[in-house]
mmCIF entry with sequence, helices, sheets and N, C-alpha, C, O atoms, coordinates in Angstrom:
data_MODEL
# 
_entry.id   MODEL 
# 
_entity.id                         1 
_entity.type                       polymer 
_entity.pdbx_number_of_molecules   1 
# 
_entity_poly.entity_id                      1 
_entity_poly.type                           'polypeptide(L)' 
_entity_poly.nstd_linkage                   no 
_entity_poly.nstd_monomer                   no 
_entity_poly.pdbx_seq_one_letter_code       
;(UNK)(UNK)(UNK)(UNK)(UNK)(UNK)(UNK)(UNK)(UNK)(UNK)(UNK)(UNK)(UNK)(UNK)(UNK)(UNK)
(UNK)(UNK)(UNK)(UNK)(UNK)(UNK)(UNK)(UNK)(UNK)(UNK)(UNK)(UNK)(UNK)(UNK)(UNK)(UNK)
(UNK)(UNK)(UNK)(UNK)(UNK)(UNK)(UNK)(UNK)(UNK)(UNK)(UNK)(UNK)(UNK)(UNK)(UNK)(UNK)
(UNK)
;
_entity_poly.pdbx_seq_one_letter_code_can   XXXXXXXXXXXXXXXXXXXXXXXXXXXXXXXXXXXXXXXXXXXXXXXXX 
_entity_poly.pdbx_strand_id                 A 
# 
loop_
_entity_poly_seq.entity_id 
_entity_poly_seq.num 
_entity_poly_seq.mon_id 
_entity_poly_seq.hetero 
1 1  UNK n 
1 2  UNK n 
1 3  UNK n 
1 4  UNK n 
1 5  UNK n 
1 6  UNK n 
1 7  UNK n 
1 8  UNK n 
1 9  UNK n 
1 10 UNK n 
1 11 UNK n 
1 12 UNK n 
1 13 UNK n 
1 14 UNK n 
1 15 UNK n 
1 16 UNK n 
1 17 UNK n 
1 18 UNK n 
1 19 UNK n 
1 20 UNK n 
1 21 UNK n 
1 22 UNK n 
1 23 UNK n 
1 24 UNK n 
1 25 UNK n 
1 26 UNK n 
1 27 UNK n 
1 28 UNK n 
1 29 UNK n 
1 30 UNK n 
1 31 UNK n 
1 32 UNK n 
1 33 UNK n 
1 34 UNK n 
1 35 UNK n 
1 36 UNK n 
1 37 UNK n 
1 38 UNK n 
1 39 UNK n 
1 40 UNK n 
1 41 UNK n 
1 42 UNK n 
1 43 UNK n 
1 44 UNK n 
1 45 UNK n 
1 46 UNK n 
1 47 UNK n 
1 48 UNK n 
1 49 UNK n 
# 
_struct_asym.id          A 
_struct_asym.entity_id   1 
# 
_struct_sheet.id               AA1 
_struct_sheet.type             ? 
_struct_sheet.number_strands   2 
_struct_sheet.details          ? 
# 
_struct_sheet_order.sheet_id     AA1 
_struct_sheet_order.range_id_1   1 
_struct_sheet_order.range_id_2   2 
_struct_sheet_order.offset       ? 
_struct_sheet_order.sense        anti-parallel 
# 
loop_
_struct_sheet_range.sheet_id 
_struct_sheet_range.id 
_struct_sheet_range.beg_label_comp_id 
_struct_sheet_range.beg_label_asym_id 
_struct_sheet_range.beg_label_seq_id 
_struct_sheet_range.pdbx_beg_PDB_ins_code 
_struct_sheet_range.end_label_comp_id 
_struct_sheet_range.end_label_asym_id 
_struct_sheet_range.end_label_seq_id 
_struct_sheet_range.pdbx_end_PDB_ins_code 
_struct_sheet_range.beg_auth_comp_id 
_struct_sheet_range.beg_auth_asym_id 
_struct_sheet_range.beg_auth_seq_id 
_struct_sheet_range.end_auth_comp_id 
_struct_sheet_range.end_auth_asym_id 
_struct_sheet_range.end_auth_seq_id 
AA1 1 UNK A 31 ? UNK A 34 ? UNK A 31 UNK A 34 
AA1 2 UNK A 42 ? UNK A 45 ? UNK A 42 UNK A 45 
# 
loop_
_atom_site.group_PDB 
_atom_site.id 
_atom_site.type_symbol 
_atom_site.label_atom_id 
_atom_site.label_alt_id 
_atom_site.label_comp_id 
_atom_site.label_asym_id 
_atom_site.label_entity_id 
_atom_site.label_seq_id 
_atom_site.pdbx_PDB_ins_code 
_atom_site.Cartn_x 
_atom_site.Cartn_y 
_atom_site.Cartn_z 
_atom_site.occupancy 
_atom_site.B_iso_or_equiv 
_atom_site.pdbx_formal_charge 
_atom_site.auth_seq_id 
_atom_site.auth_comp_id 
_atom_site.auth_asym_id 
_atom_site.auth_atom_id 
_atom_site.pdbx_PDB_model_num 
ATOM 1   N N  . UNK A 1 1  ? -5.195  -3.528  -17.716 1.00 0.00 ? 1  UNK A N  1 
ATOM 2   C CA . UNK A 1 1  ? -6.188  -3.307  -16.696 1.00 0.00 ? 1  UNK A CA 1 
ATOM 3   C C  . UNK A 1 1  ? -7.559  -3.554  -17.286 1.00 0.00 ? 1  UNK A C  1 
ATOM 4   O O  . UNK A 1 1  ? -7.801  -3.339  -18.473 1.00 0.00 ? 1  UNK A O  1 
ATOM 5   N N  . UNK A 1 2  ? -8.566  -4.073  -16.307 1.00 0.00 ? 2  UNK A N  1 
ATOM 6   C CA . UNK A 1 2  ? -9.853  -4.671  -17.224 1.00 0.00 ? 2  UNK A CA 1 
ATOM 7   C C  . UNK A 1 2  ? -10.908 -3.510  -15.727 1.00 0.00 ? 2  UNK A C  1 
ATOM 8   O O  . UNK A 1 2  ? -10.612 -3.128  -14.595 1.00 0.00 ? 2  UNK A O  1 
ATOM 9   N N  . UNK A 1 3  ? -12.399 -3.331  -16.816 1.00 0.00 ? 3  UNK A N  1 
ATOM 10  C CA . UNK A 1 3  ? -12.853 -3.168  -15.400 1.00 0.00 ? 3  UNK A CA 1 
ATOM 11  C C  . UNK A 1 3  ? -14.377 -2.965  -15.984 1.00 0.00 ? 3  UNK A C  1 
ATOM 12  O O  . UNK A 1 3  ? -14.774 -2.417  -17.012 1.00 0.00 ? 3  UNK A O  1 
ATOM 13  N N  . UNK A 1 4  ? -15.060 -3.619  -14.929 1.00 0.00 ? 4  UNK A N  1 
ATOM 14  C CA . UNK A 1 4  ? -16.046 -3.752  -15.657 1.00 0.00 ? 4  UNK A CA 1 
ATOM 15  C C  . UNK A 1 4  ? -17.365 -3.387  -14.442 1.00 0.00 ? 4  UNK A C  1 
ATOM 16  O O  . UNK A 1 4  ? -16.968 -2.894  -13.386 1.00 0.00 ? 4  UNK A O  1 
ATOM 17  N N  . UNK A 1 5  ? -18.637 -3.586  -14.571 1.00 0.00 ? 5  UNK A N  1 
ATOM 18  C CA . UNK A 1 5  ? -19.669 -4.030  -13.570 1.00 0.00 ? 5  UNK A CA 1 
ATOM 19  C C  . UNK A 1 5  ? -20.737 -5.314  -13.930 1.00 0.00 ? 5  UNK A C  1 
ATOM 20  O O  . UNK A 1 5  ? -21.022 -5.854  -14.999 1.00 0.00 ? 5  UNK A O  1 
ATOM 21  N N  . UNK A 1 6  ? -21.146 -5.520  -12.664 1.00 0.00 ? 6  UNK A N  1 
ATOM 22  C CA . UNK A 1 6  ? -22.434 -6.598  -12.639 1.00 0.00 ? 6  UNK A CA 1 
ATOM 23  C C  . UNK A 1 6  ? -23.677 -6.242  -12.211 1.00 0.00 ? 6  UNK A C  1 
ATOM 24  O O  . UNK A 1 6  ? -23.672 -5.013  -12.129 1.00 0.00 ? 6  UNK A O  1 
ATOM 25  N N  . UNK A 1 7  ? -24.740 -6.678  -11.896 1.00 0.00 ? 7  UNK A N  1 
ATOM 26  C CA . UNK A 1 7  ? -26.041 -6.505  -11.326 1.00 0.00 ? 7  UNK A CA 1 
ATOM 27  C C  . UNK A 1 7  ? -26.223 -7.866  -10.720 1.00 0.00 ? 7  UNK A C  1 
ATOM 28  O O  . UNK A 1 7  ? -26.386 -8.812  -11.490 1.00 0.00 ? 7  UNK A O  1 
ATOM 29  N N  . UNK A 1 8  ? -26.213 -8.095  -9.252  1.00 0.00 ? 8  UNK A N  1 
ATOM 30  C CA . UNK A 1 8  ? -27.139 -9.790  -9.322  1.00 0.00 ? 8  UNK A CA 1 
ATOM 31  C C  . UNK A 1 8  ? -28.248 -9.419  -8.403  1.00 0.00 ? 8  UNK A C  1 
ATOM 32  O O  . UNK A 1 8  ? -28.932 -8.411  -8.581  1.00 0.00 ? 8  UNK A O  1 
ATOM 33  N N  . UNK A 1 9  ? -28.385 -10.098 -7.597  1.00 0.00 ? 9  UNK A N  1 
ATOM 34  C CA . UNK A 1 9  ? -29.699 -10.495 -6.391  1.00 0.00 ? 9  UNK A CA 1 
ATOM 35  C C  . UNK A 1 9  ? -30.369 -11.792 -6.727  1.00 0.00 ? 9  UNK A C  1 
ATOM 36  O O  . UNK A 1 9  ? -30.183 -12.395 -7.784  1.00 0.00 ? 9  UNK A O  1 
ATOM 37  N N  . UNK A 1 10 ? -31.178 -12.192 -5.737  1.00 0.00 ? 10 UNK A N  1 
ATOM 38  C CA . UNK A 1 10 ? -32.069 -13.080 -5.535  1.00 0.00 ? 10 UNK A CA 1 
ATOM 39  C C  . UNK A 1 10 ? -32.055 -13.214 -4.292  1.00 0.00 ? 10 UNK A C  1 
ATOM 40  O O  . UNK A 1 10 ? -31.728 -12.295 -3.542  1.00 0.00 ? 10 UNK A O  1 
ATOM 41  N N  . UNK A 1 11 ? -32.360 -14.226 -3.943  1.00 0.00 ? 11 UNK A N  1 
ATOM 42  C CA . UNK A 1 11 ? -32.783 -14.603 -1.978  1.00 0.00 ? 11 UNK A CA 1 
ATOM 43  C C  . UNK A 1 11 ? -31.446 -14.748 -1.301  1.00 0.00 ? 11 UNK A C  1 
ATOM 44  O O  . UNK A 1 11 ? -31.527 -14.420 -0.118  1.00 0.00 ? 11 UNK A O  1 
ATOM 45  N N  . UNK A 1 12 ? -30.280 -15.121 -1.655  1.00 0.00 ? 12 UNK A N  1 
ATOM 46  C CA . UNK A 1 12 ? -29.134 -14.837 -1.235  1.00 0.00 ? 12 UNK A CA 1 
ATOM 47  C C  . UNK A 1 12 ? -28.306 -13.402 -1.042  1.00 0.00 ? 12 UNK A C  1 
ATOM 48  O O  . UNK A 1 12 ? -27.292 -13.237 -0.364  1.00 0.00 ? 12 UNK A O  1 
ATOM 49  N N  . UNK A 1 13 ? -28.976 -12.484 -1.776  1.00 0.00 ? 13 UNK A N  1 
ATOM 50  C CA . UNK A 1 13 ? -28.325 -11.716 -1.539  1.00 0.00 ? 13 UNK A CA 1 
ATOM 51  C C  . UNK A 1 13 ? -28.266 -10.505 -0.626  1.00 0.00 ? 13 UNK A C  1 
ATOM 52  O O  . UNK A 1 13 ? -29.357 -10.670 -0.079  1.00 0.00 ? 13 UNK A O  1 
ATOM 53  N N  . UNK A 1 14 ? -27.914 -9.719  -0.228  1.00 0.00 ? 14 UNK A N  1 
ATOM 54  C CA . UNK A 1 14 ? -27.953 -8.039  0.859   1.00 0.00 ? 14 UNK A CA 1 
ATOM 55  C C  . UNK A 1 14 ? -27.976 -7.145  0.092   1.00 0.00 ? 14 UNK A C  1 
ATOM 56  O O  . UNK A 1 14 ? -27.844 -7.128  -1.132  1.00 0.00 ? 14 UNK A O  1 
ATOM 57  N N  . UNK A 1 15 ? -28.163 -6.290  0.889   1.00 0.00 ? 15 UNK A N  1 
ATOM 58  C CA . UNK A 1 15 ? -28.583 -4.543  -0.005  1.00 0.00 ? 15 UNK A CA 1 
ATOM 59  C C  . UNK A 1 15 ? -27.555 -4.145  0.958   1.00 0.00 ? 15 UNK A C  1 
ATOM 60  O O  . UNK A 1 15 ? -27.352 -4.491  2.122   1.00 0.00 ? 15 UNK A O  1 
ATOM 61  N N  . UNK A 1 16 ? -26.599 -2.836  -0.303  1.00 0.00 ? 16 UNK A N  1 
ATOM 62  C CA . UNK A 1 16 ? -26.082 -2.433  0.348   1.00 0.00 ? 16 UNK A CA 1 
ATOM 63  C C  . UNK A 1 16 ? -26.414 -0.937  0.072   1.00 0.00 ? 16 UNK A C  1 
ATOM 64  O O  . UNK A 1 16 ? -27.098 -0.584  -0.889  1.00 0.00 ? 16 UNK A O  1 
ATOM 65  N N  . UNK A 1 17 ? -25.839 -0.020  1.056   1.00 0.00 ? 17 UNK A N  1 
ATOM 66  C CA . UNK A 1 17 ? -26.263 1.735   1.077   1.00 0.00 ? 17 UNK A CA 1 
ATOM 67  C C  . UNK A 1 17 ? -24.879 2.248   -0.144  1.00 0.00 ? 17 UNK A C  1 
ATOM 68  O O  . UNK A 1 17 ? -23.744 1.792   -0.283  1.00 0.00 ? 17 UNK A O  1 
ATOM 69  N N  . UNK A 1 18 ? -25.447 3.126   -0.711  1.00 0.00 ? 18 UNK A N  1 
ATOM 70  C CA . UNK A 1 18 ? -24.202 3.972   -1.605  1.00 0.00 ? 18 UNK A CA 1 
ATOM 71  C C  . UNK A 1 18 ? -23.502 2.278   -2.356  1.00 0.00 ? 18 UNK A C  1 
ATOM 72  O O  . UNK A 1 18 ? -22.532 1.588   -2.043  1.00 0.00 ? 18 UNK A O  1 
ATOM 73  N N  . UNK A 1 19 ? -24.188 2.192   -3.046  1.00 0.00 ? 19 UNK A N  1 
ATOM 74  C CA . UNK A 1 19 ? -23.605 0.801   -4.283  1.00 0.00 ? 19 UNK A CA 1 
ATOM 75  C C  . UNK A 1 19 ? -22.724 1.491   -5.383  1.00 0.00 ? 19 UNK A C  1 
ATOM 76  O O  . UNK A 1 19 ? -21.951 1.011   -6.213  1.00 0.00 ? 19 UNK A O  1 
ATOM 77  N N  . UNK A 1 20 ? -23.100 2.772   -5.109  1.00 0.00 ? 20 UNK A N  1 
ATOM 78  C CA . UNK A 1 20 ? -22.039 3.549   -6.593  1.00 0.00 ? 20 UNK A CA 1 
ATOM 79  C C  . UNK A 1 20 ? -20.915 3.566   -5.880  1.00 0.00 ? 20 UNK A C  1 
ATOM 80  O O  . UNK A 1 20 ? -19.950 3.536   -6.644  1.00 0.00 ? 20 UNK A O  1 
ATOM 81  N N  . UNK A 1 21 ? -20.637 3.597   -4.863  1.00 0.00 ? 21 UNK A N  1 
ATOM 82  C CA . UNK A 1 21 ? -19.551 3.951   -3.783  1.00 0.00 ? 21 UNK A CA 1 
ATOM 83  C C  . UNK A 1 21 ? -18.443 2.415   -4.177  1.00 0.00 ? 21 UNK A C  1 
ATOM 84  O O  . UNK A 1 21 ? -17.222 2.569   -4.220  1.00 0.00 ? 21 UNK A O  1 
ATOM 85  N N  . UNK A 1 22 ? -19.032 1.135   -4.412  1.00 0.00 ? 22 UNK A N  1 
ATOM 86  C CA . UNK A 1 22 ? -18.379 0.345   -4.048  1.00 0.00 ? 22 UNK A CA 1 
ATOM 87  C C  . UNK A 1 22 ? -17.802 -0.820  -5.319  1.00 0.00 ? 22 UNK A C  1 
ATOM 88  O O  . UNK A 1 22 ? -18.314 -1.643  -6.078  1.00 0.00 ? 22 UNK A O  1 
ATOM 89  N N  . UNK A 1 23 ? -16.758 -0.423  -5.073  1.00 0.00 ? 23 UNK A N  1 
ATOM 90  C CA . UNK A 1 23 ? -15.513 -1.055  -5.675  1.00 0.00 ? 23 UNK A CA 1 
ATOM 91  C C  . UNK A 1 23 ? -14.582 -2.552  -5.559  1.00 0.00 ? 23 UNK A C  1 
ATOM 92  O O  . UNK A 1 23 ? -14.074 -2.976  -4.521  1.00 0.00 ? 23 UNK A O  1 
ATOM 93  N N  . UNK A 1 24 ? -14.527 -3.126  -6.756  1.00 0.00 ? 24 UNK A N  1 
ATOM 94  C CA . UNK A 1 24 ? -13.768 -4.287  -6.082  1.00 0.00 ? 24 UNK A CA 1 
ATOM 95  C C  . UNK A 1 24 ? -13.515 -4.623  -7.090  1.00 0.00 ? 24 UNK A C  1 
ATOM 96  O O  . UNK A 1 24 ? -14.186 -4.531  -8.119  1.00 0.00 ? 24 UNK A O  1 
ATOM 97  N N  . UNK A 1 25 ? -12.083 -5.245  -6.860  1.00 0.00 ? 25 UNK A N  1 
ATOM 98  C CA . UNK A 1 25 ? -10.682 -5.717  -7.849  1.00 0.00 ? 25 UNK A CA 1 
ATOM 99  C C  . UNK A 1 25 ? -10.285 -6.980  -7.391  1.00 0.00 ? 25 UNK A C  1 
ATOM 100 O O  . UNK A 1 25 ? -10.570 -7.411  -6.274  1.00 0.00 ? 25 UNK A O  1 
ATOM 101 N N  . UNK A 1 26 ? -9.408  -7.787  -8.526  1.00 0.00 ? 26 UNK A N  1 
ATOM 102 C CA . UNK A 1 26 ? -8.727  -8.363  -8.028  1.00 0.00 ? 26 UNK A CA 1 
ATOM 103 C C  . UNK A 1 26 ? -7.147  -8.742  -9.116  1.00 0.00 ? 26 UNK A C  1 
ATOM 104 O O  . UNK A 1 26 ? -7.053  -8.550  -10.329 1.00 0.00 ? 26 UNK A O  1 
ATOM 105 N N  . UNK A 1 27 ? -6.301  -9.193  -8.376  1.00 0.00 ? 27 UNK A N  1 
ATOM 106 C CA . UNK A 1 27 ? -5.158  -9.374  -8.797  1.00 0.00 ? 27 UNK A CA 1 
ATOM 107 C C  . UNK A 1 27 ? -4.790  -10.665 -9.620  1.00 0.00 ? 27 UNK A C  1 
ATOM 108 O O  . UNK A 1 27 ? -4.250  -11.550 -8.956  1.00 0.00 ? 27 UNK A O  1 
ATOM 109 N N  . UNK A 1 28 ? -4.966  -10.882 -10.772 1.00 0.00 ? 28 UNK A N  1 
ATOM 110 C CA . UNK A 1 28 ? -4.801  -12.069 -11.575 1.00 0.00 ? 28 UNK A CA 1 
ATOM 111 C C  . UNK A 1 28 ? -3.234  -12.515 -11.840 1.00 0.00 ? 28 UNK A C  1 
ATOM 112 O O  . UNK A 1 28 ? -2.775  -13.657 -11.845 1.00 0.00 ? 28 UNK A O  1 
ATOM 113 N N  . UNK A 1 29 ? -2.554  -11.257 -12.062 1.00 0.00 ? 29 UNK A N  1 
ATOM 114 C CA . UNK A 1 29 ? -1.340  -12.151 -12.036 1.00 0.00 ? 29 UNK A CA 1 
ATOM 115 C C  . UNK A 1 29 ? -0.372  -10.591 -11.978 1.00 0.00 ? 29 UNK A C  1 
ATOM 116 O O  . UNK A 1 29 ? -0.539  -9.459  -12.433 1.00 0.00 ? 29 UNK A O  1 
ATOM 117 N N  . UNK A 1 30 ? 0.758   -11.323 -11.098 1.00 0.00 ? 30 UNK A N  1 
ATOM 118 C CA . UNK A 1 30 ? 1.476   -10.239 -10.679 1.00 0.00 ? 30 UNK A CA 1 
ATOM 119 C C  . UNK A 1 30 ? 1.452   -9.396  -9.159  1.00 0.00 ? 30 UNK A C  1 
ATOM 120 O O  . UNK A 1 30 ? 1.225   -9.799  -8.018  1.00 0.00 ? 30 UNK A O  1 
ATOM 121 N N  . UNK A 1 31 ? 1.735   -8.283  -9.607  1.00 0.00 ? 31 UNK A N  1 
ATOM 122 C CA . UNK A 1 31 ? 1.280   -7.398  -8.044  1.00 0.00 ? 31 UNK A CA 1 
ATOM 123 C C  . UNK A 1 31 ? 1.184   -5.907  -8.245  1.00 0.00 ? 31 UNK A C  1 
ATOM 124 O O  . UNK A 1 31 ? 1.787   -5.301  -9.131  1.00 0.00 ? 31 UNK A O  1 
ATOM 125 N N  . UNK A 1 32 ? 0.380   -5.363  -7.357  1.00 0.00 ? 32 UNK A N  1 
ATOM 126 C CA . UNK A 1 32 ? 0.362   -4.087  -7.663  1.00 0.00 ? 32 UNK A CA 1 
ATOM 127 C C  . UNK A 1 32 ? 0.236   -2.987  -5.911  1.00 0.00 ? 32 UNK A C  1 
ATOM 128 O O  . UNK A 1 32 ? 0.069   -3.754  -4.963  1.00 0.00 ? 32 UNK A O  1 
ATOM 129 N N  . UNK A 1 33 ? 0.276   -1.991  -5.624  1.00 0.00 ? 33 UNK A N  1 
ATOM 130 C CA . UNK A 1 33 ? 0.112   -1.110  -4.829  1.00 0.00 ? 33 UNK A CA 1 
ATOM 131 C C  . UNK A 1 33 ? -1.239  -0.353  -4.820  1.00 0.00 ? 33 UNK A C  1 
ATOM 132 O O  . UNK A 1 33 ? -1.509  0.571   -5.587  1.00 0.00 ? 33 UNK A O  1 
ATOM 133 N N  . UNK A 1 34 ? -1.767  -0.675  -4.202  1.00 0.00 ? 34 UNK A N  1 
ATOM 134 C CA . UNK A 1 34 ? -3.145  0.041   -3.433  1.00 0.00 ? 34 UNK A CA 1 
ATOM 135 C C  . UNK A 1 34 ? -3.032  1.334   -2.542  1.00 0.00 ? 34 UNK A C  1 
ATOM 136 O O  . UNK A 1 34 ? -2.813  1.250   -1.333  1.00 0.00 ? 34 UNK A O  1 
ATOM 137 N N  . UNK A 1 35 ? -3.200  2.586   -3.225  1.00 0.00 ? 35 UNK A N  1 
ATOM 138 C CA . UNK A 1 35 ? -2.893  3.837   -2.661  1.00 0.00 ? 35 UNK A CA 1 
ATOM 139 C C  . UNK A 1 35 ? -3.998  4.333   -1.847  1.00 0.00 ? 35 UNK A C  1 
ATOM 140 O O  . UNK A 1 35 ? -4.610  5.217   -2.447  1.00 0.00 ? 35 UNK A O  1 
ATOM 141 N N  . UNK A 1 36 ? -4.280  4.177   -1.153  1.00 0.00 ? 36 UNK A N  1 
ATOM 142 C CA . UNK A 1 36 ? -5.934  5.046   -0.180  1.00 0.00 ? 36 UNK A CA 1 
ATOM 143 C C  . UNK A 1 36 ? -5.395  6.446   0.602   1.00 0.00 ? 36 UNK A C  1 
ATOM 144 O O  . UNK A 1 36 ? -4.371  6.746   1.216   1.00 0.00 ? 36 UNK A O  1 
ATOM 145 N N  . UNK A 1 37 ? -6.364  6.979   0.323   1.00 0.00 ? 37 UNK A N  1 
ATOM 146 C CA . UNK A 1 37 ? -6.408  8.833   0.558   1.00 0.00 ? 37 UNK A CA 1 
ATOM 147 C C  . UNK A 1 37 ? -6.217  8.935   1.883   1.00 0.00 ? 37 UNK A C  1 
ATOM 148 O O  . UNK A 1 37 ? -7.131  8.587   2.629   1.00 0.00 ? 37 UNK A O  1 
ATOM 149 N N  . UNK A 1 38 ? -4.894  9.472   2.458   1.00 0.00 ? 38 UNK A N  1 
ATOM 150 C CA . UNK A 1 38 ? -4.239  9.000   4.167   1.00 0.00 ? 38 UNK A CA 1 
ATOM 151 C C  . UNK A 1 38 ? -3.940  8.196   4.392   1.00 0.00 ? 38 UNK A C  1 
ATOM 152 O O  . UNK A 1 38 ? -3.685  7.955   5.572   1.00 0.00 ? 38 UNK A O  1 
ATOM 153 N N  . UNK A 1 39 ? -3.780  7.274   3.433   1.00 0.00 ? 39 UNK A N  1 
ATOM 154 C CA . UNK A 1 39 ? -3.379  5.743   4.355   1.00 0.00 ? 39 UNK A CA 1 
ATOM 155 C C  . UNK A 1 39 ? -2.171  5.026   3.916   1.00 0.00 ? 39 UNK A C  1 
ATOM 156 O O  . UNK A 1 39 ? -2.633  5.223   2.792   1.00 0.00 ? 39 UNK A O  1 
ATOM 157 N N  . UNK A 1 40 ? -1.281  4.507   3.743   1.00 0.00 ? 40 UNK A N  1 
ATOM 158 C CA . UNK A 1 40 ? 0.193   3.620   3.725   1.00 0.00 ? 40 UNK A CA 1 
ATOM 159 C C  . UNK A 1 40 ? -0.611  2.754   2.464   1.00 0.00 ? 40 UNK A C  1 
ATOM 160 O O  . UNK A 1 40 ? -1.748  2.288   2.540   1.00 0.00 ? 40 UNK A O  1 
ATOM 161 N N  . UNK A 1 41 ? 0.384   2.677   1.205   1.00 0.00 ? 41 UNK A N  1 
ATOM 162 C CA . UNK A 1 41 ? 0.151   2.050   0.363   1.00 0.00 ? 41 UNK A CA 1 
ATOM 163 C C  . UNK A 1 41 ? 0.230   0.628   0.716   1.00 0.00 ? 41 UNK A C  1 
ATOM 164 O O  . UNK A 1 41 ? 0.940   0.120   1.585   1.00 0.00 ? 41 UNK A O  1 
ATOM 165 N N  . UNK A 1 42 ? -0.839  -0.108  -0.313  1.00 0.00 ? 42 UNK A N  1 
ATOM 166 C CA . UNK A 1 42 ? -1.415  -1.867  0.626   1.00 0.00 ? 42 UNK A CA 1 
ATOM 167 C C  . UNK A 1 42 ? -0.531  -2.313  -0.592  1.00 0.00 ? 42 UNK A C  1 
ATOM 168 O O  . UNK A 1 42 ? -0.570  -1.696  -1.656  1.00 0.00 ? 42 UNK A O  1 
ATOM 169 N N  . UNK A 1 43 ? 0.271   -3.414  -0.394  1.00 0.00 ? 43 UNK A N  1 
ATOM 170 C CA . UNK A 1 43 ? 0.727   -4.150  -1.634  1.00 0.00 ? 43 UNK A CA 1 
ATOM 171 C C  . UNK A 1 43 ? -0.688  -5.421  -2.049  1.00 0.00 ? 43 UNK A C  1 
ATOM 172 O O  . UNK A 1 43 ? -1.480  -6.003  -1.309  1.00 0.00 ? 43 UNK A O  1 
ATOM 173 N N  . UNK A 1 44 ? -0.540  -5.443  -3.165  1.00 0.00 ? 44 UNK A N  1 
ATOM 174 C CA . UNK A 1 44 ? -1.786  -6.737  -3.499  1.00 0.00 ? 44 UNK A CA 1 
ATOM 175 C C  . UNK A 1 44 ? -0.768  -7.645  -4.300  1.00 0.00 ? 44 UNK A C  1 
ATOM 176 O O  . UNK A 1 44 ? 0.197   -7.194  -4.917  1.00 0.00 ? 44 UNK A O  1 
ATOM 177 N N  . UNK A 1 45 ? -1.007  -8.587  -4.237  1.00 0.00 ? 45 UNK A N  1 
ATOM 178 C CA . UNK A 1 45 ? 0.009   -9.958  -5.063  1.00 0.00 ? 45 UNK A CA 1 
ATOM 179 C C  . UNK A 1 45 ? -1.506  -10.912 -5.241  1.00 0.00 ? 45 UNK A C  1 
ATOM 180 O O  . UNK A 1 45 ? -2.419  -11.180 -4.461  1.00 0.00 ? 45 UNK A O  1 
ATOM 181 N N  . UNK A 1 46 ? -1.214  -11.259 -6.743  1.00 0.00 ? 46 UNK A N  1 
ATOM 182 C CA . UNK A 1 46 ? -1.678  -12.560 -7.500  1.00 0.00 ? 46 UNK A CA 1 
ATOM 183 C C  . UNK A 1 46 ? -2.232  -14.042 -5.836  1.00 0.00 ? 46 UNK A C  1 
ATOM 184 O O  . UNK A 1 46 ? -1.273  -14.327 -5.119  1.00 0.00 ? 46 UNK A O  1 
ATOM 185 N N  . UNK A 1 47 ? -3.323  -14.599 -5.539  1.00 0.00 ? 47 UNK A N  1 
ATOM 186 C CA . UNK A 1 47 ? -3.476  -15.605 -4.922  1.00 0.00 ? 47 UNK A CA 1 
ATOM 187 C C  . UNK A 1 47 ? -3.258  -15.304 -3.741  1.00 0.00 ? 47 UNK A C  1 
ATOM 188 O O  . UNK A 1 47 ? -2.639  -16.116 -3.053  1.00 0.00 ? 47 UNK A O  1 
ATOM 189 N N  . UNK A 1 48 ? -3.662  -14.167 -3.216  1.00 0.00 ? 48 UNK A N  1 
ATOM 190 C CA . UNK A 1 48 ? -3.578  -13.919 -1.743  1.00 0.00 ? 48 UNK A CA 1 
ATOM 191 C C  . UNK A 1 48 ? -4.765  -13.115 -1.366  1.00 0.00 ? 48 UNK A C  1 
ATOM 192 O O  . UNK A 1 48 ? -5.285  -12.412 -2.233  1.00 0.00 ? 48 UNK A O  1 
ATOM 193 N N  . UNK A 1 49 ? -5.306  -13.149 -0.021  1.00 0.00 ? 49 UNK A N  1 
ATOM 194 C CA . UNK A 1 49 ? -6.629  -12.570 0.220   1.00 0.00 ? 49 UNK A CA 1 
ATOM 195 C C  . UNK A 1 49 ? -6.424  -11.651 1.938   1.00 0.00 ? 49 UNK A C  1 
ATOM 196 O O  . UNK A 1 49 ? -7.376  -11.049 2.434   1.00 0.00 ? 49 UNK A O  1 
# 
């Protein structure tokens, strides 16, 4: 498992509210289960969106 952060902006970019809040992964190879608090586990697989 890798996990890291970034910083960007410039004229392309949006502001978003609560940025500590927000999270994002992705699946390089393989598959895994996405558990959310009440909700039906999401399967994630390698090359799918």
């Amino acid at each position: 498992m890798f996990s890291g952060g970034f910083t960007a902006g410039g004229d392309w970019a949006i502001q978003l509210r609560g940025r500590d809040r927000l999270k994002m992964n992705a699946v390089v190879q393989g598959g895994c289960l996405l558990v959310r608090d009440g909700g039906e586990p999401l399967r994630l697989v390698e090359g799918t969106s």
